[in-house]
Structure formats: structure tokens, C-alpha cells
C-alpha positions in Angstrom: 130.9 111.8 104.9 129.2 108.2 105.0 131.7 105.3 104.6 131.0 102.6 102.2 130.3 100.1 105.4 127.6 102.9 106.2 126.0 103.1 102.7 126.0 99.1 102.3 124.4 99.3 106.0 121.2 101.4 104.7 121.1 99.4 101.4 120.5 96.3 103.5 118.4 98.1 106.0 116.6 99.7 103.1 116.1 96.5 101.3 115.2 94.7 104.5 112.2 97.2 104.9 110.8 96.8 101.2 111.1 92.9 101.3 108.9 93.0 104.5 106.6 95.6 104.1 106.2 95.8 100.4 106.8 92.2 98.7 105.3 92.9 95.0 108.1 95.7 95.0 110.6 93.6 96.4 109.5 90.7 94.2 110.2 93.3 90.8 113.4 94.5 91.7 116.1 93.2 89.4 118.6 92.0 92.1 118.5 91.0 95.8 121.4 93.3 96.7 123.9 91.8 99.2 125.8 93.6 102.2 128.8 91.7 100.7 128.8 93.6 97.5 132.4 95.3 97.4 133.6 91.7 98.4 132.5 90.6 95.3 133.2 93.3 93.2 136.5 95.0 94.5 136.4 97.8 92.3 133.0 99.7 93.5 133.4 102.7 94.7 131.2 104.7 97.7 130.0 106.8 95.3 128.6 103.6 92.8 127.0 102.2 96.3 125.6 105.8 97.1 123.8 106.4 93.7 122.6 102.6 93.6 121.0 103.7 97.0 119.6 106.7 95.9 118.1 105.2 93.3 116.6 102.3 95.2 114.9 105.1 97.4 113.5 106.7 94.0 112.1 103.4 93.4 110.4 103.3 97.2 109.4 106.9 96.7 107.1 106.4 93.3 105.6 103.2 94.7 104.3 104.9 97.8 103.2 107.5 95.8 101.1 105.8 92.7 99.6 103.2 95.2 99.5 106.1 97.6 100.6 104.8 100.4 102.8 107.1 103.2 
């Protein structure tokens, strides 16, 4: 079972990669989400931080695929 450490860890990496490689999607995200999120908000849980990254790989997903890319 991932640790919350390990889910923040592919959020940043995650994030990290769209900034670089794919600004106009990074640029229409919402939020910048930061590594020190449960810091800030004591009461997430691993399974809020696992579904935010989920979805933040749906949102890689369907921009590779209508620009279709990968």
C-alpha cells in the first residue's frame, strides 16, 4: 500500500513532468499542487491525495490523446 509521502511524491513528480513537457496543460490546471499539501491541510487523507492523482493522470491521459500525442 502507497504511503501518503509516496502519493504526494508522484503528484509532484507528475506535475513536474506536465509543467515541462506540456505548459498549455499545466498553464489550465486550476491549482499548482504542492508536496506540502497535508501540511497545510491536516485533515487529508491518502485516499483524497490518491483520487486527486488519479484524476490528474485522467487529465494527462485525454490531452495526449485529443492532441494525439504518446
Amino acid at each position: 500500500m502507497k504511503t501518503l509521502q509516496d502519493i504526494q511524491t508522484q503528484i509532484v513528480q507528475l506535475t513536474t513532468n506536465i509543467e515541462v513537457n506540456y505548459p498549455e496543460l499545466y498553464r489550465s490546471l486550476e491549482e499548482s499542487p504542492s508536496p506540502f499539501v497535508s501540511y497545510s491541510y491536516p485533515n487529508i487523507t491518502r485516499a483524497i491525495m490518491q483520487d486527486y492523482l488519479n484524476g490528474l493522470k485522467q487529465i494527462l491521459k485525454q490531452y495526449l490523446k485529443n492532441h494525439n500525442l504518446k
